[in-house]
Every structure is written in C-alpha cells, then in structure tokens.
C-alpha beads as a LAMMPS data file, in Angstrom:
LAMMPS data file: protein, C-alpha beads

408 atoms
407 bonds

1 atom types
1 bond types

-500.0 500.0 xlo xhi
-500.0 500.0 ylo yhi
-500.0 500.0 zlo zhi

Masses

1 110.0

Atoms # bond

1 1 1 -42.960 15.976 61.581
2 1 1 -45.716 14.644 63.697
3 1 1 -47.205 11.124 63.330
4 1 1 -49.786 11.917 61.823
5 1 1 -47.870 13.987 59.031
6 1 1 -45.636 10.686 58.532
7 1 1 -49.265 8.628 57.991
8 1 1 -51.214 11.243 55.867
9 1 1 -52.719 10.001 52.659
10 1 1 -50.567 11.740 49.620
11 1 1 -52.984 12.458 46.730
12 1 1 -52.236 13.891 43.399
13 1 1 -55.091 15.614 40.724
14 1 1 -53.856 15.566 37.305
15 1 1 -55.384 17.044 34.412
16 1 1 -55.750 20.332 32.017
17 1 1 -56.743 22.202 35.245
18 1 1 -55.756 26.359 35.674
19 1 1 -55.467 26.292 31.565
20 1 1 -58.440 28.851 31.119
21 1 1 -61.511 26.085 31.513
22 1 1 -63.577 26.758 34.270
23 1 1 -65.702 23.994 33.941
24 1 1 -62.410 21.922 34.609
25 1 1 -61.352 24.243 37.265
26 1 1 -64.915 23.238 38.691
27 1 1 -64.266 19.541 38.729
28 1 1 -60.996 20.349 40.551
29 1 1 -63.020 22.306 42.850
30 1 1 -65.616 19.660 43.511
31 1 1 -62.589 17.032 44.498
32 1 1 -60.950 19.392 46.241
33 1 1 -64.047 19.932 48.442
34 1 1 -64.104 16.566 49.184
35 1 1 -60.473 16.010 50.245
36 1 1 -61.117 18.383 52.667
37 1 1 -64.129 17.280 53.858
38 1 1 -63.086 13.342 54.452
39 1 1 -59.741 13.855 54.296
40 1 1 -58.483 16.803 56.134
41 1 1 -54.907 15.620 56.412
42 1 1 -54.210 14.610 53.292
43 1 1 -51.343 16.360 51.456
44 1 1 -52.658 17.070 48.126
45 1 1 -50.936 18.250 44.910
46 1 1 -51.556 18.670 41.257
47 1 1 -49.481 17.937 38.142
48 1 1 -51.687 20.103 34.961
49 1 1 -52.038 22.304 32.663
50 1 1 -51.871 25.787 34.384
51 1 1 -50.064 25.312 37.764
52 1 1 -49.382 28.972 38.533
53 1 1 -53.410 29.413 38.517
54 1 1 -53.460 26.268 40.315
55 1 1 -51.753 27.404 43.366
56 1 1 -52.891 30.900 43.832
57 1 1 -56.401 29.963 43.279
58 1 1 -56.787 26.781 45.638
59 1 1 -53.485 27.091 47.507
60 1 1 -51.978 23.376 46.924
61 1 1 -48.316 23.134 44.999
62 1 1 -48.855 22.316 41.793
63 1 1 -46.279 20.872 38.565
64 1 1 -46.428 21.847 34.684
65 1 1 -47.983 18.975 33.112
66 1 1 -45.800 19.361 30.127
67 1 1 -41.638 19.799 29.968
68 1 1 -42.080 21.586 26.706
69 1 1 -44.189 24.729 27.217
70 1 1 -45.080 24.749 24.034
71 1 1 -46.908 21.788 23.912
72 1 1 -50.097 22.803 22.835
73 1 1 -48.686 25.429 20.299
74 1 1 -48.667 23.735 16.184
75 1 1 -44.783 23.026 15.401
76 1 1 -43.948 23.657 11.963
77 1 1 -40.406 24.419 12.595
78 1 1 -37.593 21.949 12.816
79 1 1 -36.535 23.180 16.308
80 1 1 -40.226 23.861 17.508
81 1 1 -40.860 19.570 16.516
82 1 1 -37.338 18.463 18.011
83 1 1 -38.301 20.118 21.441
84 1 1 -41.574 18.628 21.136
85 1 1 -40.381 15.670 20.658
86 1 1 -37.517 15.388 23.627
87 1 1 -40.716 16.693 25.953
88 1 1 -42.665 13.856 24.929
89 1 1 -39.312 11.727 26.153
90 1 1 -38.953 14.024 29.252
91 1 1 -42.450 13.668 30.198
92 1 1 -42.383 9.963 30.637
93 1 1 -39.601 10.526 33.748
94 1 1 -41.365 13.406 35.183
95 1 1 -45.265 12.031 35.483
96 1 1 -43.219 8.326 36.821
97 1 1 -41.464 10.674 39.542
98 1 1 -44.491 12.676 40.446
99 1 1 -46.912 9.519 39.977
100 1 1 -44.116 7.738 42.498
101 1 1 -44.430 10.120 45.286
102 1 1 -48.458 9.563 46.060
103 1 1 -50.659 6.854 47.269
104 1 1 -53.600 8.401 45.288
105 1 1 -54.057 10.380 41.831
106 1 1 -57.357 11.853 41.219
107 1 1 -58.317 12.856 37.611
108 1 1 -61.449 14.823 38.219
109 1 1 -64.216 14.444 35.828
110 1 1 -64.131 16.191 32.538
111 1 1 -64.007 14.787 29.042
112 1 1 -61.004 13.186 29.146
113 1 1 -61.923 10.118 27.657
114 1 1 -63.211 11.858 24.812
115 1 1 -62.356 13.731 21.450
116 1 1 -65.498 15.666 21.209
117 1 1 -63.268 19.193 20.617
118 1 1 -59.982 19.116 18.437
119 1 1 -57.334 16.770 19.988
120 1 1 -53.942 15.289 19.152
121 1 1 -52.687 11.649 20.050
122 1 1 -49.741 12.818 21.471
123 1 1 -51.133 15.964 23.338
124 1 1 -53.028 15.054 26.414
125 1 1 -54.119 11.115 25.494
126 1 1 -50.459 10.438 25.887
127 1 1 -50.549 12.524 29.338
128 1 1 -52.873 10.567 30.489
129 1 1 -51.440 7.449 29.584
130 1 1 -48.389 8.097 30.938
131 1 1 -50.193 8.456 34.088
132 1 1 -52.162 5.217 34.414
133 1 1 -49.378 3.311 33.145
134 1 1 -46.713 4.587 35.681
135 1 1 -49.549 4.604 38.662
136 1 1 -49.479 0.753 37.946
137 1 1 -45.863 -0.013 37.511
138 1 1 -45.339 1.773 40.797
139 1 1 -48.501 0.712 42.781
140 1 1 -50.469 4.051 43.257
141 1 1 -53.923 4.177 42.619
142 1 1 -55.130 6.151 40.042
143 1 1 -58.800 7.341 39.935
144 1 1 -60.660 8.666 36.583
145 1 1 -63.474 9.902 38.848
146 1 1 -67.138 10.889 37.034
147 1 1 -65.492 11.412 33.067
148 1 1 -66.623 11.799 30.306
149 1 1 -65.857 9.785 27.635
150 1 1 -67.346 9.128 23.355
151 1 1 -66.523 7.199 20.407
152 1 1 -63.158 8.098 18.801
153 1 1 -62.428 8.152 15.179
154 1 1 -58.262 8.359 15.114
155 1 1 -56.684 4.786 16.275
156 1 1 -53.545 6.011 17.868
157 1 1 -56.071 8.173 20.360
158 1 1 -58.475 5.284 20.741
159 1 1 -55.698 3.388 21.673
160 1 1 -54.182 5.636 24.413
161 1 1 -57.441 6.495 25.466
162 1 1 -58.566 2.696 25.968
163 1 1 -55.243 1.833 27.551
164 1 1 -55.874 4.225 30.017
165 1 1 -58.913 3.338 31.433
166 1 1 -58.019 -0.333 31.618
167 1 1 -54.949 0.635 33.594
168 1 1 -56.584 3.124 36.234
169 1 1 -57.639 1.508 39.308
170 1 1 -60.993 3.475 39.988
171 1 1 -63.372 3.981 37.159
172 1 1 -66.674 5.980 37.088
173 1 1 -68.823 8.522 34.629
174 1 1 -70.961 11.303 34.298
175 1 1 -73.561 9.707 31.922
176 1 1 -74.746 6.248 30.405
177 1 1 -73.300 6.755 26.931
178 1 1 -69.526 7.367 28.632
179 1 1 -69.899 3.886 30.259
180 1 1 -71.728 2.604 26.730
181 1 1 -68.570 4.632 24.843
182 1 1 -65.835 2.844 26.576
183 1 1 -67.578 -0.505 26.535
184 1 1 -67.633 -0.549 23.038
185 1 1 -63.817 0.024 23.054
186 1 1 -63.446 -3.023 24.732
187 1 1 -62.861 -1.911 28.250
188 1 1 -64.314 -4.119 30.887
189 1 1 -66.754 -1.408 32.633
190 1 1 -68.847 -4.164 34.453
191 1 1 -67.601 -2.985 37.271
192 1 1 -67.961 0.979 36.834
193 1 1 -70.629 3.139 38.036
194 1 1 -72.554 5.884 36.405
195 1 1 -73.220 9.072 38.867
196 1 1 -73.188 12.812 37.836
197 1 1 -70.629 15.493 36.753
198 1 1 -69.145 16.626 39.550
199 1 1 -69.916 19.975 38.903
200 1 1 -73.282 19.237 40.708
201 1 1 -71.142 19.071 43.729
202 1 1 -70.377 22.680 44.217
203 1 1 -72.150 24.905 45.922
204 1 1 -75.141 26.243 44.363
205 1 1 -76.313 30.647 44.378
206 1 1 -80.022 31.059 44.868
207 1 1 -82.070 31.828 41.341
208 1 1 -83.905 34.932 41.457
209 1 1 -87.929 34.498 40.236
210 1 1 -88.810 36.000 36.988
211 1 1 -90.893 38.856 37.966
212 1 1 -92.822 41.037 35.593
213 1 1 -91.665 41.693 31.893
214 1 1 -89.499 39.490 29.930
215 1 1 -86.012 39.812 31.994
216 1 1 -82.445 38.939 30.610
217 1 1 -82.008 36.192 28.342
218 1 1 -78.338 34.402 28.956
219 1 1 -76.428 32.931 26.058
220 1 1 -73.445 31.179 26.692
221 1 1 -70.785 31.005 23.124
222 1 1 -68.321 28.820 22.439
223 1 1 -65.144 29.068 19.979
224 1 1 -66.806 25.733 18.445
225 1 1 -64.794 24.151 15.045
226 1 1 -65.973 20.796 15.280
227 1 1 -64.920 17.296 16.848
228 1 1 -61.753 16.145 16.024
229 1 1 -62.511 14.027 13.651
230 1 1 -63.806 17.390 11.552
231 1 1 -60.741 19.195 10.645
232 1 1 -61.595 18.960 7.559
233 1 1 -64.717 21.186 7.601
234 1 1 -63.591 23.322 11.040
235 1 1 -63.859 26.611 9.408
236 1 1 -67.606 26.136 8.065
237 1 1 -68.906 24.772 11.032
238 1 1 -67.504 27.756 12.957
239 1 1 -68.693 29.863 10.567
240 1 1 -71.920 28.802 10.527
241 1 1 -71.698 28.547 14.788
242 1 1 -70.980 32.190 14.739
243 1 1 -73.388 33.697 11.804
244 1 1 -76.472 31.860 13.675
245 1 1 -75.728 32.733 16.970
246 1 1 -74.921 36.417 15.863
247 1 1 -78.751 36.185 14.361
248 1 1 -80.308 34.699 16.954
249 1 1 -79.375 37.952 19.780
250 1 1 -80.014 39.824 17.213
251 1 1 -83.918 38.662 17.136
252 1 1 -83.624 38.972 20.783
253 1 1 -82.638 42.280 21.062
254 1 1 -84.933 43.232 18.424
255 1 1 -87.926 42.135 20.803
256 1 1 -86.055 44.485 23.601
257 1 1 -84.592 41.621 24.976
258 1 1 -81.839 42.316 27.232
259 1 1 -78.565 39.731 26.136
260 1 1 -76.094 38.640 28.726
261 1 1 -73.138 37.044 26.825
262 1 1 -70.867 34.171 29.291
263 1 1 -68.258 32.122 27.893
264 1 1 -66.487 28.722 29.540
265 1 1 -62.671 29.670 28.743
266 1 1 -60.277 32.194 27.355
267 1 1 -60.880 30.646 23.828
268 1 1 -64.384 31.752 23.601
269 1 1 -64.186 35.661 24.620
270 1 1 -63.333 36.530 20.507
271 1 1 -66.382 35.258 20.152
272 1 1 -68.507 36.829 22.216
273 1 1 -66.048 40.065 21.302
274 1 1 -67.363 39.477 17.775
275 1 1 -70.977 38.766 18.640
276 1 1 -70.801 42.948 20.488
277 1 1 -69.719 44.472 17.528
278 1 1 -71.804 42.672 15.701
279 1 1 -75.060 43.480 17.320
280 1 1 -73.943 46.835 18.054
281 1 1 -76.842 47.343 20.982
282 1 1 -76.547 48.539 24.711
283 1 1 -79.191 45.564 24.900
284 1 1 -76.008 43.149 24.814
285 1 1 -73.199 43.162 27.051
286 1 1 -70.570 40.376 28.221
287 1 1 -69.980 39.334 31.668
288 1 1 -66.183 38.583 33.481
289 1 1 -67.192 34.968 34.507
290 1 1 -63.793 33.604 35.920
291 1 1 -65.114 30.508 37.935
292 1 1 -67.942 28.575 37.769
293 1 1 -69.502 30.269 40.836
294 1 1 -69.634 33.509 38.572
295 1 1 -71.005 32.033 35.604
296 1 1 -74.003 29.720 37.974
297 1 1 -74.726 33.973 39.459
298 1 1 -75.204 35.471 35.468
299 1 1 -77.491 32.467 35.235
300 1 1 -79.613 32.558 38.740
301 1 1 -79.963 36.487 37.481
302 1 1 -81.494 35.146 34.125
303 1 1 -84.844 33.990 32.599
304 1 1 -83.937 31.529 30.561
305 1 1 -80.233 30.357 29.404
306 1 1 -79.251 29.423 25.439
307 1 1 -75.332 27.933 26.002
308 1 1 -73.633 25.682 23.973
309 1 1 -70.361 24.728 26.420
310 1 1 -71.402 21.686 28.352
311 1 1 -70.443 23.191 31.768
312 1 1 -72.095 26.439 30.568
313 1 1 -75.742 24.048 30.492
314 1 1 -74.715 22.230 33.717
315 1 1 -74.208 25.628 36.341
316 1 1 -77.625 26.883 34.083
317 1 1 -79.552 23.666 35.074
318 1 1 -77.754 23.580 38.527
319 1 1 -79.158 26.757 39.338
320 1 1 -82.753 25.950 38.093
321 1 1 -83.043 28.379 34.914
322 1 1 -84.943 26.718 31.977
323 1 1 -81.955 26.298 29.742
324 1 1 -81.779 25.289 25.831
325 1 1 -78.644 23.505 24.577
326 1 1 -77.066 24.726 21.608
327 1 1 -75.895 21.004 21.783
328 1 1 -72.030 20.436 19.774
329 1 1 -71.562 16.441 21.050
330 1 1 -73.908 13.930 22.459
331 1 1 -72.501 14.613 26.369
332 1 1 -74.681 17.640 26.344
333 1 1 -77.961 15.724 24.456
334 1 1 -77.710 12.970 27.501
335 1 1 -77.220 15.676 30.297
336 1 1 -80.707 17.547 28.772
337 1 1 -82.314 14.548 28.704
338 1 1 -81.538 13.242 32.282
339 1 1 -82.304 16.650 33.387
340 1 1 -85.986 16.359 31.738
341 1 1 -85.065 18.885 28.877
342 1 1 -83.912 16.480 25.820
343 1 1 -86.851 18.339 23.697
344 1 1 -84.799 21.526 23.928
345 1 1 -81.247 20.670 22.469
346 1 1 -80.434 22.648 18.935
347 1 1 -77.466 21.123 16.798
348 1 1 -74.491 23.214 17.059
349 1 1 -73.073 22.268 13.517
350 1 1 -76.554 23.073 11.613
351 1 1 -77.856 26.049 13.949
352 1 1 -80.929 26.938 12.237
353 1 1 -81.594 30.987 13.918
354 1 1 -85.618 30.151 12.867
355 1 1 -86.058 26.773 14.644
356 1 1 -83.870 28.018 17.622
357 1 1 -86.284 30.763 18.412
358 1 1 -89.387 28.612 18.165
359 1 1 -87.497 26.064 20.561
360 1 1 -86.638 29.308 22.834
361 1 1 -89.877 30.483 22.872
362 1 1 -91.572 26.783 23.445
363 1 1 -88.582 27.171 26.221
364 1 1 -90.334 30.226 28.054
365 1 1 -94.306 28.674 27.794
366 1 1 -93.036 26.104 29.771
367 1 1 -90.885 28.257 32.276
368 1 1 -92.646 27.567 35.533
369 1 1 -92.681 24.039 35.235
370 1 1 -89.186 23.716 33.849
371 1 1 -88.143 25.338 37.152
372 1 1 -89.941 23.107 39.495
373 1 1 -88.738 19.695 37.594
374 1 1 -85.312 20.969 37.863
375 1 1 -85.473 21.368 41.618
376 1 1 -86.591 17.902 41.464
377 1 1 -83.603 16.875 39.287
378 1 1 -81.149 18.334 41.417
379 1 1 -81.914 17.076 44.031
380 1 1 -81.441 13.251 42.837
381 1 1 -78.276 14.967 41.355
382 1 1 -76.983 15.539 44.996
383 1 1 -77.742 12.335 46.323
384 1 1 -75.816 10.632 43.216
385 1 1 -72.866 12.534 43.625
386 1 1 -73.090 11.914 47.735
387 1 1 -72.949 7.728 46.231
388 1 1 -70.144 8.864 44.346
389 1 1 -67.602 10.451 46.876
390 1 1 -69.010 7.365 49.419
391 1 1 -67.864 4.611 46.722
392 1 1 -64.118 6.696 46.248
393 1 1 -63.786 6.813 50.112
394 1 1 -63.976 2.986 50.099
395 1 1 -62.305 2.261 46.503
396 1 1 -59.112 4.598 47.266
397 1 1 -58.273 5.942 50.820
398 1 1 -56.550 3.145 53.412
399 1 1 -57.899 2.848 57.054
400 1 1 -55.235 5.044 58.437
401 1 1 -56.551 7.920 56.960
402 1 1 -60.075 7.637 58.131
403 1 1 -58.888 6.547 61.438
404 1 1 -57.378 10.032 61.232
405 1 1 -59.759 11.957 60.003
406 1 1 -62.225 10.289 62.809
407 1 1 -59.632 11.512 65.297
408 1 1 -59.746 15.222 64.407

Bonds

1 1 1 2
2 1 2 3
3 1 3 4
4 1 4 5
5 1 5 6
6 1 6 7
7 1 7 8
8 1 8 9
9 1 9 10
10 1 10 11
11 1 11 12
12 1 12 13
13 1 13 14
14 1 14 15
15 1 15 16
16 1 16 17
17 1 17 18
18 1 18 19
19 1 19 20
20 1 20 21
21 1 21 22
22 1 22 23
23 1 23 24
24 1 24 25
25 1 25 26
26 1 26 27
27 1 27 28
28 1 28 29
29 1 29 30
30 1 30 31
31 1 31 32
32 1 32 33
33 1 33 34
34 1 34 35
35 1 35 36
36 1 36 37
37 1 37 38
38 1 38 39
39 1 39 40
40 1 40 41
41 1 41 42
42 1 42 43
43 1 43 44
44 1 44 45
45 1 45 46
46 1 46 47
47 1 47 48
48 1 48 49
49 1 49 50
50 1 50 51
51 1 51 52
52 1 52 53
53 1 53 54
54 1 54 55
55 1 55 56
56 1 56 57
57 1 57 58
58 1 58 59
59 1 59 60
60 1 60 61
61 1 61 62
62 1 62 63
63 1 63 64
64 1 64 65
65 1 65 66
66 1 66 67
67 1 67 68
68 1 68 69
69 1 69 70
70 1 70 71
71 1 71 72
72 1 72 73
73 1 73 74
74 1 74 75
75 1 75 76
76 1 76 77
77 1 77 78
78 1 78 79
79 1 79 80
80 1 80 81
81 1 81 82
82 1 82 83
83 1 83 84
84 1 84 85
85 1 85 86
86 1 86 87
87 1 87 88
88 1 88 89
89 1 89 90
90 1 90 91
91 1 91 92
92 1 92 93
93 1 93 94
94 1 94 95
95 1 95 96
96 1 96 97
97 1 97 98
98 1 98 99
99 1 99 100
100 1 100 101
101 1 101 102
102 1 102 103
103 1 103 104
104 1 104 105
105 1 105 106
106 1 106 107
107 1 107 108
108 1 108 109
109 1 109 110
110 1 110 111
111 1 111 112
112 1 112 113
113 1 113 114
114 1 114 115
115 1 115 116
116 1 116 117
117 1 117 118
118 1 118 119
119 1 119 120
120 1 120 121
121 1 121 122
122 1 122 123
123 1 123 124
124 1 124 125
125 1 125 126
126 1 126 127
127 1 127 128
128 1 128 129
129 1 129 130
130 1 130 131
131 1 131 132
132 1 132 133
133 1 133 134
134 1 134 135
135 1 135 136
136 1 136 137
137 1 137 138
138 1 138 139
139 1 139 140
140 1 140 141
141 1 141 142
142 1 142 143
143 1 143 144
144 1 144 145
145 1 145 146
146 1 146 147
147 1 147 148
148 1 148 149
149 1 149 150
150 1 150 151
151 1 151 152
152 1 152 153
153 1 153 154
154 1 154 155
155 1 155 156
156 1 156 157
157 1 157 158
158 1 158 159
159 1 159 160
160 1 160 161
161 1 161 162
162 1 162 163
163 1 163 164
164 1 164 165
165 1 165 166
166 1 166 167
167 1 167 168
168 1 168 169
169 1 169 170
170 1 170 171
171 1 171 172
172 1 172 173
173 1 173 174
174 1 174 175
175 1 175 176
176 1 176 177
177 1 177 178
178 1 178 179
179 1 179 180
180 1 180 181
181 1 181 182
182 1 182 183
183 1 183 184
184 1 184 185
185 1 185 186
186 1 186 187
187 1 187 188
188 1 188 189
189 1 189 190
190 1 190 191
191 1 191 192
192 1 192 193
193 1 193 194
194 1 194 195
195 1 195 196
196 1 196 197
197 1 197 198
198 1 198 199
199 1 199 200
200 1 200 201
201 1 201 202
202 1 202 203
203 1 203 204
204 1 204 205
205 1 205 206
206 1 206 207
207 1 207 208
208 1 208 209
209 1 209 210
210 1 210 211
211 1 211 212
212 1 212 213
213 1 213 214
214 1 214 215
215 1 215 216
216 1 216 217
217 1 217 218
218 1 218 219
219 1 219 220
220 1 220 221
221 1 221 222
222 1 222 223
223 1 223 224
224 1 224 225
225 1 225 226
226 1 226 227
227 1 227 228
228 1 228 229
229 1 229 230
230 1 230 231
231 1 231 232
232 1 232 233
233 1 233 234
234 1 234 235
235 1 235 236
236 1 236 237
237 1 237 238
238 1 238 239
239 1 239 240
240 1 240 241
241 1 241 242
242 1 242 243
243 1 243 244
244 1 244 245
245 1 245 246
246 1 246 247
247 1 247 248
248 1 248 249
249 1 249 250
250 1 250 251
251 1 251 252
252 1 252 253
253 1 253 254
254 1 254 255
255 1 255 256
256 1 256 257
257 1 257 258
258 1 258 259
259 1 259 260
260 1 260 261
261 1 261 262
262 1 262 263
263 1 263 264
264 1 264 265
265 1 265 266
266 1 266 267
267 1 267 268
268 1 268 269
269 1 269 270
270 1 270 271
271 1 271 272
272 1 272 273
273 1 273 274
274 1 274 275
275 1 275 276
276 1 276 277
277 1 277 278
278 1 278 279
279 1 279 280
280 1 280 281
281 1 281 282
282 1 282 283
283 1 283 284
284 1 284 285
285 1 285 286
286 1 286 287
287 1 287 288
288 1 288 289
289 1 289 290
290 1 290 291
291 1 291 292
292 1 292 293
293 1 293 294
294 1 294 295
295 1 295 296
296 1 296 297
297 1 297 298
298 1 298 299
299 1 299 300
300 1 300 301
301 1 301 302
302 1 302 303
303 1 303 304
304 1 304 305
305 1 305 306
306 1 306 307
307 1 307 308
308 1 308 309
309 1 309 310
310 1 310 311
311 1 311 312
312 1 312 313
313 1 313 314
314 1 314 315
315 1 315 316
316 1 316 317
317 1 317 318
318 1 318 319
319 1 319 320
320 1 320 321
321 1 321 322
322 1 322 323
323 1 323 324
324 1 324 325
325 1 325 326
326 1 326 327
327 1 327 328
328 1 328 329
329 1 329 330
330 1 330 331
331 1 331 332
332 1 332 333
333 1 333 334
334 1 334 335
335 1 335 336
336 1 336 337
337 1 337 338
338 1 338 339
339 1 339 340
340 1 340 341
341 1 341 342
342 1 342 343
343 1 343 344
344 1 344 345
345 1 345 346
346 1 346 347
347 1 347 348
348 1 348 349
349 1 349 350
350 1 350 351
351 1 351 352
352 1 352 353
353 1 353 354
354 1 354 355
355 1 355 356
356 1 356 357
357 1 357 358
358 1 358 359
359 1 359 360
360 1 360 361
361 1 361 362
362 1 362 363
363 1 363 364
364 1 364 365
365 1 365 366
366 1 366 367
367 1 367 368
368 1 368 369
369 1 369 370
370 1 370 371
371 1 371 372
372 1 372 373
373 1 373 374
374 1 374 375
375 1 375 376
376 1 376 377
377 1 377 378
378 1 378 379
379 1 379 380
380 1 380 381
381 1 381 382
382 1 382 383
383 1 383 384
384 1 384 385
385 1 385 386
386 1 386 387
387 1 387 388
388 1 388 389
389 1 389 390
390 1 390 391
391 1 391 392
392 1 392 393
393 1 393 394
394 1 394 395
395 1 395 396
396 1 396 397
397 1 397 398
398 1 398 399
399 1 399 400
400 1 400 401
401 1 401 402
402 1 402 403
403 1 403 404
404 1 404 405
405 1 405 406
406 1 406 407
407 1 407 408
C-alpha cells in the first residue's frame, strides 16, 4: 500500500439507496460525483438498502443495511417478529463496526427526516439513529447533506428522528420548511444552511422545443396511500389517487393527446399497469425509466409534465418542461414555489380531474414563459448546490486529503 492509500479519506453513504428509488439513487449519484471530483482518492463505501444494485451500478462495495432481510416485510408471525426483533439487536453491532471503520459518513439528501410516505419507528428512523449515535461515540463525522425533513405525528419517530439530527456533525436541507420542520422539534439549526436537492447536481439532457401540434403530455404516478400518520384512511386516498388520475389521461387522450406514463420506483409500475388497461388507447404507453437520467430524457421529449413523486417534478423542472405537481406533502408545494410554479400544485389526496385540467391547460398558455423562468431558476439552482459541496469540503474532509487531491 502506497502512502497515499495509508492517508486516503474513508467515507461511507448510508441510506435506502439501490432499493428501487431512483430519486434516492440520484442523490447517491450527485455525492458520488462529488467524491470524485474533490476527492479522487477517497475510498468510499455504502451501508443501504439494496447493496447488490449498489455495486454493479456505481462500482463501490456496499453492506445490507439490515441483518434481517425481511425488515421491511409486516411480521405477523411469531418467528417472522422474533427475527425482527434479534435484527434490530444485531443491527446496533453492525452500523458501530461499519460506522468505526470511516472518517466520514455521507447520508445524501432525501426525506429522511421526514414521514411524509408510510413509515415505522423502528424501520429506518432507528437506522438512522443508530448511525449518528455510533458516528459520535466513535468520532466519525456524520453528514445529513441537503434532506428533507416535516412535522411528525408518532413520538417514538419524532424522537429518533430529532435525536438524529442533533447527533450528526454536518447539517443542511433542500428547502426552508425542512430547516423550519426540525426547528420546531427543538433541534438547534442556527447553524444549518438551506441549498437545493441534490438532484440539481446531476447532469442535465437538453429539452427538445415544442414544435407544431400539441406533442406528448408526461404524467408521472405514484403508488400514493397517504402520510404516515393516515393509515387510517390509506385505501381511500389511494383510491381516489388512482380513479382521478385514470380520468384525467383519459381527457387527454380524448383530445388526441399522446400520454407518456414514468414512475419513481418499483412500487409505482401497478399503477401505471392499471392506468393502461384502464385507458385502453395506443395514445398511452409507459416508459422503462431506471435512473434519473432516463426519466429527466421522457421529460426533455415532453410538452408539459403532470407528476406527483417529488423527484419525478424535480428532473421535469431540471430539464425546463412546464411541470404541474400533483402535490402529496408540502416538500413538493415549496420546491414549485421556489421554482416560480407554486400556482400549479393540485392536492394529491382530493384530486379533483375538472380543476386539474383547467390548471393543465392554464399550464400550457403560459408554456413559453414557464420555460425561460426555469432556465433562470436553474441556474441559481447550480450555483446553490456549487455553495453546498464548497461548505462540505470545509465542514468534513481533513487537509491531508486536499493536499492529495491538489497533488494529483
């Protein structure tokens, strides 16, 4: 091993990353960018959700998250909760061991400071606490790096959650109300920046200009049930999700609009699945969107976009298509309105086919000057995330490395 091996930064990214997400997978990409950017001789790793995907799509080693690979599965039998249980035990001398072996953990963006979709106490809240609280004990820095974070209902969460971010050593956020979120869960975020999701750091395809006729209009579906806090009512809301949405390409393809259907992970294809049969028109097909660099390319090909998954409006607006947010949690109302676009959001829970057309249509008046403010908006976008990687360089990596990096 040379020197320079012996003095290379170790970093760690830890989160629900290769589990069937891409906009996660895109936050992973974003960091990973970056790393090898600034930090060319860091050895990197990741402890997540799906490592196998991990490693054969960026080519870094990477650990289950969870001993129990069933850990996202309900338990209802005795043996199923046991084993559930004894990972939860399991888990706390795995993440020290893995925390123990790096000088840096990354936990790229993402909501993970937030229950916005269904989420147990003990699922990834205690994942992540188990990180920040080992990354102190053992003196490695951990870094919650542009999240997303929102009010939480269920104490034993809130709890985990807010014990996490006072025990990471790096905080920032995607939006205002993240900050404003954890503030009011008495975290001490005087300290903690606001910058963008760093999804706005990848790479961006070129937008073709609507030419001619009405082109494709791309809608991006979700397998939405609610916040976590909505169990209660998870089958309505979806219910209602799926009967509007279902109407609303149905109007669209009865004005011989072509539909392009994208989802944001595995969970959502039924949907769309059920949307095709429903519609029953060769006016409507579904694309194979597997990263986030497909799904910004079904978007540049596209008029206008109508999406629901947060990372399905961000790679729409990144690419500079006038986009309307079928909007399920207040992440994706501040992200329209920062981008210039709050007058187009549509709840998710009360989708309303009649008003969502007028809102679409509004949508399309407006298209040429939707396009040129969003140019504008990226652009400040850029420069916020450029702020972002500059303050992590100087909150996380020692001298050595840069001396290093300088050297190469």
């Amino acid at each position: 091993m040379t020197s320079g091996d012996e003095t290379a930064v170790r970093v760690g990214v830890f989160g629900l990353l290769g589990s069937g997400n891409v906009g996660n997978n895109g936050s992973l990409e974003a960091v990973l960018g970056f790393l090898r950017a600034e930090h060319p001789r860091a050895v990197v790793d990741a402890l997540c959700g799906g490592p196998e995907d991990v490693t054969a799509r960026y080519r870094i080693p990477a650990t289950r998250l969870n001993w129990y690979r069933g850990e996202y599965r309900t338990a209802s039998r005795a043996g199923a909760i046991a084993a559930k249980g004894l990972g939860k035990l399991v888990d706390v001398v795995r993440t020290a061991a893995w925390v123990r072996r790096h000088d840096v953990v990354i936990v790229p963006g993402t909501g993970v400071l937030e229950t916005t979709l269904p989420l147990r106490p003990w699922g990834f809240p205690y994942s992540l606490f188990l990180l920040c609280a080992t990354g102190r004990l053992f003196g490695t820095r951990v870094a919650l790096v542009s999240v997303g974070a929102g009010p939480i209902g269920n104490r034993p969460t809130r709890t985990l959650v807010r014990w996490s971010a006072r025990l990471a050593a790096y905080r920032s956020f995607r939006d205002d109300q993240s900050r404003d979120a954890m503030r009011a869960m008495h975290v001490d975020t005087k300290r903690d920046k606001v910058y963008e999701d760093l999804v706005f750091a990848l790479p961006t395809p070129s937008a073709n200009e609507p030419a001619g006729p009405p082109g494709p209009v791309c809608v991006g579906v979700m397998d939405f049930h609610g916040s976590n806090d909505e169990r209660a009512r998870a089958a309505e809301i979806n219910r209602r999700y799926l009967d509007g949405t279902t109407a609303f390409v149905r109007a669209l393809v009865e004005d011989g609009r072509p539909v392009r259907l994208v989802t944001g992970d595995d969970l959502d294809r039924p949907v769309a699945e059920a949307i095709l049969d429903a519609v029953d028109s060769p006016l409507v097909t579904a694309a194979e969107t597997a990263t986030l660099d497909d799904l910004m390319k079904e978007m540049a090909a596209a008029d206008t976009v109508v999406a629901t998954r947060y990372h399905n409006l961000i790679c729409a607006l990144k690419v500079g298509t006038p986009t309307l947010a079928v909007s399920y949690s207040a992440k994706s109302d501040a992200l329209m309105d920062r981008m210039g676009l709050g007058a187009y959001c549509h709840p998710a829970r009360d989708l309303d086919t009649g008003r969502l057309l007028e809102q679409f249509r509004a949508l399309e008046q407006s298209s040429a000057e939707v396009r040129r403010a969003l140019v504008e908006q990226n652009q400040l976008a850029t420069r916020r995330l450029d702020d972002q990687f500059t303050a992590l360089n100087a909150a996380l990596f020692p001298a050595t490395d840069h001396t290093l990096r300088e050297a190469t």
